[in-house]
C-alpha positions as CSV (number, residue, x, y, z in Angstrom):
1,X,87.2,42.0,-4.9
2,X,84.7,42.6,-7.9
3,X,85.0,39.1,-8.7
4,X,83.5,38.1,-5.1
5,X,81.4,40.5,-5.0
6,X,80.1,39.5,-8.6
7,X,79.4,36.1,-7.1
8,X,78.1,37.0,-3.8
9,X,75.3,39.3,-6.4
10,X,74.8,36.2,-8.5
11,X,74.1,33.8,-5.5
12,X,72.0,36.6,-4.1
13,X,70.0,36.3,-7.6
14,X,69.9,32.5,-7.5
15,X,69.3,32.5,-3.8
16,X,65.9,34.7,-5.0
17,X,65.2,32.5,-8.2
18,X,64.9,29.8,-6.1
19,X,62.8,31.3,-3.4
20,X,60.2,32.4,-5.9
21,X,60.0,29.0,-7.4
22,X,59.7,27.3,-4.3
23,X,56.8,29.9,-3.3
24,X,55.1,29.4,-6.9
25,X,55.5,25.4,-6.3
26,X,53.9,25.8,-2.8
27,X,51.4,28.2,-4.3
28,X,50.3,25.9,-7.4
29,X,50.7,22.6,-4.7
30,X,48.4,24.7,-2.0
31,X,45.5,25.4,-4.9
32,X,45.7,21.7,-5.8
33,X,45.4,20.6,-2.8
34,X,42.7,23.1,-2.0
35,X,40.6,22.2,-5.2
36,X,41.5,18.2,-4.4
37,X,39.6,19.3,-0.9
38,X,37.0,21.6,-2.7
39,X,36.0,18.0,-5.1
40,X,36.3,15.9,-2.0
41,X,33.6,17.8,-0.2
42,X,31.6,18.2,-3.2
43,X,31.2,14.7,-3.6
44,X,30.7,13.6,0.3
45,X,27.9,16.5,0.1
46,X,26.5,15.2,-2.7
47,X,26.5,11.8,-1.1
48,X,25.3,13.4,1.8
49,X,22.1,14.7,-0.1
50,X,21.0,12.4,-1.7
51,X,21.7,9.9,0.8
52,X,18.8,12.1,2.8
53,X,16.4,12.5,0.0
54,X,16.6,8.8,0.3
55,X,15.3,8.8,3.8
56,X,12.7,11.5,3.2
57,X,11.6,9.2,0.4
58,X,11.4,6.1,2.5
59,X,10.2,8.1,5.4
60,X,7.3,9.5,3.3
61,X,6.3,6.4,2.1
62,X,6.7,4.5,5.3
63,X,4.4,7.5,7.1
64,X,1.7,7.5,3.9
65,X,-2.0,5.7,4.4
66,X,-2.2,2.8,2.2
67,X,-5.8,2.4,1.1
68,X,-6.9,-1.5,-0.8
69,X,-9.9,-2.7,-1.4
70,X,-10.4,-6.7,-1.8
71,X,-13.4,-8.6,-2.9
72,X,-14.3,-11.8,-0.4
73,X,-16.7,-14.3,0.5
74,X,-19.5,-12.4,2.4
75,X,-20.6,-13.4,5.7
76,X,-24.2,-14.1,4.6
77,X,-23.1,-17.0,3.4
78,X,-22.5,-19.2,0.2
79,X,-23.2,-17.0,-2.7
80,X,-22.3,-14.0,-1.1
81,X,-19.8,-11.5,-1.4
82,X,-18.2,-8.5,0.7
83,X,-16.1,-5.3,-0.1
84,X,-13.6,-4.8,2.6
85,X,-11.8,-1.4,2.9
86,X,-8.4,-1.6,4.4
87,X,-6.0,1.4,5.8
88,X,-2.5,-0.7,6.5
89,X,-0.4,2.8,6.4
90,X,0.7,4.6,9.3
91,X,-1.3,7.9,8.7
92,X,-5.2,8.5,8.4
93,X,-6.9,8.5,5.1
94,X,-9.0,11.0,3.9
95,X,-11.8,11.2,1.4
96,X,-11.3,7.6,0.3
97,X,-14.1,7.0,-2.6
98,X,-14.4,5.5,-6.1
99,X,-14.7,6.7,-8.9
100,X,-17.2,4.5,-11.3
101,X,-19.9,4.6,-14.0
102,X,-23.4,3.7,-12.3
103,X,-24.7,0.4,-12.5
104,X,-28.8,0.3,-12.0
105,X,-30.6,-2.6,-9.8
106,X,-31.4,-5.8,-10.8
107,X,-35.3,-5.5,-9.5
108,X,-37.2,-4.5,-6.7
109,X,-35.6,-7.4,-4.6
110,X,-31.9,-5.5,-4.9
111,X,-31.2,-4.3,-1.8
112,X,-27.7,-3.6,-2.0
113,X,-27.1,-1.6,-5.2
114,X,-28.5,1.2,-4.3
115,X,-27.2,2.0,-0.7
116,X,-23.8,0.3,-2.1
117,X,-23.1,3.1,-4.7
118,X,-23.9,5.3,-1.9
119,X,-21.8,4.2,0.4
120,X,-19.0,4.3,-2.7
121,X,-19.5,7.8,-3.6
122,X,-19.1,9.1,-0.3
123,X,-15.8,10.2,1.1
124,X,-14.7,8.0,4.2
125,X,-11.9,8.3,6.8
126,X,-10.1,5.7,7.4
127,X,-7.6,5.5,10.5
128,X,-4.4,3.6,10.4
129,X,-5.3,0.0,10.9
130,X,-9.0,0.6,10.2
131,X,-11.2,-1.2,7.6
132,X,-14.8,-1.0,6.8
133,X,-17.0,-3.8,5.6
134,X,-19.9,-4.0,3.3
135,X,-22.3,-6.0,0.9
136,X,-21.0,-6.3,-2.7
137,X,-22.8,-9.2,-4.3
138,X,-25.4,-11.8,-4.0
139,X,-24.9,-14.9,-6.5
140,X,-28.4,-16.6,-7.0
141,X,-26.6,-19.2,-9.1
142,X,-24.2,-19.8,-6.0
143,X,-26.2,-19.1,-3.0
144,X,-27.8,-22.5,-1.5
145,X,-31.6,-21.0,-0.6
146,X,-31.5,-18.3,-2.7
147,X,-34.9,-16.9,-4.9
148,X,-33.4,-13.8,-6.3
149,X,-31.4,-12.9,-9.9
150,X,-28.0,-11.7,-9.1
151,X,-28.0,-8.4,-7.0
152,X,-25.4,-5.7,-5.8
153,X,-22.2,-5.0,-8.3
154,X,-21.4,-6.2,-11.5
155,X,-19.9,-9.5,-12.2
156,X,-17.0,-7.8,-13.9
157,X,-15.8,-3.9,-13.6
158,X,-13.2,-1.5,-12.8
159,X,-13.1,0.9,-9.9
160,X,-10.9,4.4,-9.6
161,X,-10.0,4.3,-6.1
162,X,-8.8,8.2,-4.8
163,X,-8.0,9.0,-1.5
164,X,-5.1,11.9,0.2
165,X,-3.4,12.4,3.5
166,X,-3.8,15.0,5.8
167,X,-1.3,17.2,3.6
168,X,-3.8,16.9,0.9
169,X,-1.7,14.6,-1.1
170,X,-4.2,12.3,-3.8
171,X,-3.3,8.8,-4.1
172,X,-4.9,7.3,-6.8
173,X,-5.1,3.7,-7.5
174,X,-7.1,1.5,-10.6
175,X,-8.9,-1.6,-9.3
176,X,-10.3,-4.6,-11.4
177,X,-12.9,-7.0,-9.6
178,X,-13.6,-10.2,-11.7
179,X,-15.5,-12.7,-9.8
180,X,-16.3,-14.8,-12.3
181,X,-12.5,-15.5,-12.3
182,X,-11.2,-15.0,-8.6
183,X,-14.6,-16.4,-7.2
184,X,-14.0,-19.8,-9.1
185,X,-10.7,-20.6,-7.4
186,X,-11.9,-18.8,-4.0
187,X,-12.8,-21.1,-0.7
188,X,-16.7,-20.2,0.2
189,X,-18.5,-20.8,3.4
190,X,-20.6,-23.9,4.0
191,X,-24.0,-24.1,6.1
192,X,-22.3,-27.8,7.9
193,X,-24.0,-31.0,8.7
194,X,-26.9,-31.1,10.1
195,X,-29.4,-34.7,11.3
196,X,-31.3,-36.6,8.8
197,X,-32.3,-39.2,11.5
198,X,-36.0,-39.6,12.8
199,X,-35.2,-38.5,16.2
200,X,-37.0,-36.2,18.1
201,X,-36.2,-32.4,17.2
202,X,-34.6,-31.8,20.7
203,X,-31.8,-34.6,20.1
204,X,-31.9,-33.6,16.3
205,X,-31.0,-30.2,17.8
206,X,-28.2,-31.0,20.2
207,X,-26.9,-33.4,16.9
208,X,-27.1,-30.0,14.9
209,X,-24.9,-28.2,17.8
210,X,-22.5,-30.9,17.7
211,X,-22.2,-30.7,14.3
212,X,-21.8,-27.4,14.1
213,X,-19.3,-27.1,16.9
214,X,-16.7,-29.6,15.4
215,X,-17.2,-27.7,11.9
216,X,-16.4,-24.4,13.9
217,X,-13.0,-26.2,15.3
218,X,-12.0,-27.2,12.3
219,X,-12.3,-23.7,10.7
220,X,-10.5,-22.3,13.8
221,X,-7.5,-24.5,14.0
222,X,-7.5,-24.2,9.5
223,X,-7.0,-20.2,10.6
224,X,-4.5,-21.1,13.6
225,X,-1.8,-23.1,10.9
């Protein structure tokens, strides 16, 4: 009788002892697979967040004004030359201006230095899609009828070009002109044909028109390609 009940006490004791290791098992397998879950979500939220910084980046920059200025032929003609002001973001820009050291005129005849630093200094708004025009240079050595030294900007120079958003974010951007380099390799404007004949100046006018309408065809379908 002791001896059974003996081994009924040590299976009780086993029967425990094997309980409590199959609980500490379970215990240690449940903070495993807790912590596996606890890395897993770390990771998918750290994917997660930085996969939406990404988007607020491209989102910012896809929303932002984008403010260039270009140097091209002007639309006085041969010689001439333009400063063309261009928004192509998606959001006004504010207080666009440059930044500069003054240049003075080049005689009494310069009519475009003067109201071109002007125009310059002062802070413009520019709306998405919106660009503003204006006289940068007059070549005397390139411009066909022309009686004047060089007028307007420099030849050569750099430009700090500043302008924000309407969070008052400053974009800031250095810009070289160098038109003794772009303005050899750029296409200029030409006057067209015009009649050399001894006819009267009614025909030689109609001539003139014709002439001038086939040059203005050819420049349209050139733009069309």
């Amino acid at each position: 009788m002791d001896d059974i009940l003996q081994l009924i006490s040590t299976l009780a004791a086993l029967t425990a002892l094997t309980f409590a290791a199959v609980t500490a098992f379970g215990t240690l397998a449940t903070a495993a697979f807790t912590g596996l879950l606890w890395w897993v979500a770390k990771r998918a939220l750290g994917g997660t967040n930085t996969q939406l910084r990404l988007l607020r980046e491209q989102a910012e920059r896809d929303g932002r004004p984008y403010v260039t200025a270009d140097v091209v032929p002007g639309v006085q003609g041969a010689g001439t030359w333009d400063l063309v002001l261009t928004n192509s973001g998606r959001s006004v820009a504010l207080a666009v201006k440059f930044s500069f050291e003054d240049w003075v005129a080049n005689g009494e005849d310069d009519y475009i230095t003067e109201n071109l630093i002007r125009f310059l200094k002062e802070p413009q708004t520019l709306m998405p899609g919106a660009h503003k025009r204006v006289m940068w240079r007059a070549d005397a050595v390139k411009a066909a009828k022309a009686s004047y030294p060089p007028i307007g900007a420099p030849e050569n120079g750099k430009f700090l070009l500043t302008y924000s958003d309407e969070l008052e974010k400053e974009y800031r951007s250095e810009i070289s002109f160098s038109l003794s380099i772009v303005g050899a390799a750029t296409p200029l404007p030409q006057e067209g044909s015009t009649s050399s004949d001894s006819a009267p100046d009614e025909k030689k006018s109609l001539a003139d028109i014709n002439h001038a309408l086939r040059a203005l065809n050819i420049h349209v379908g050139q733009l069309r390609r």
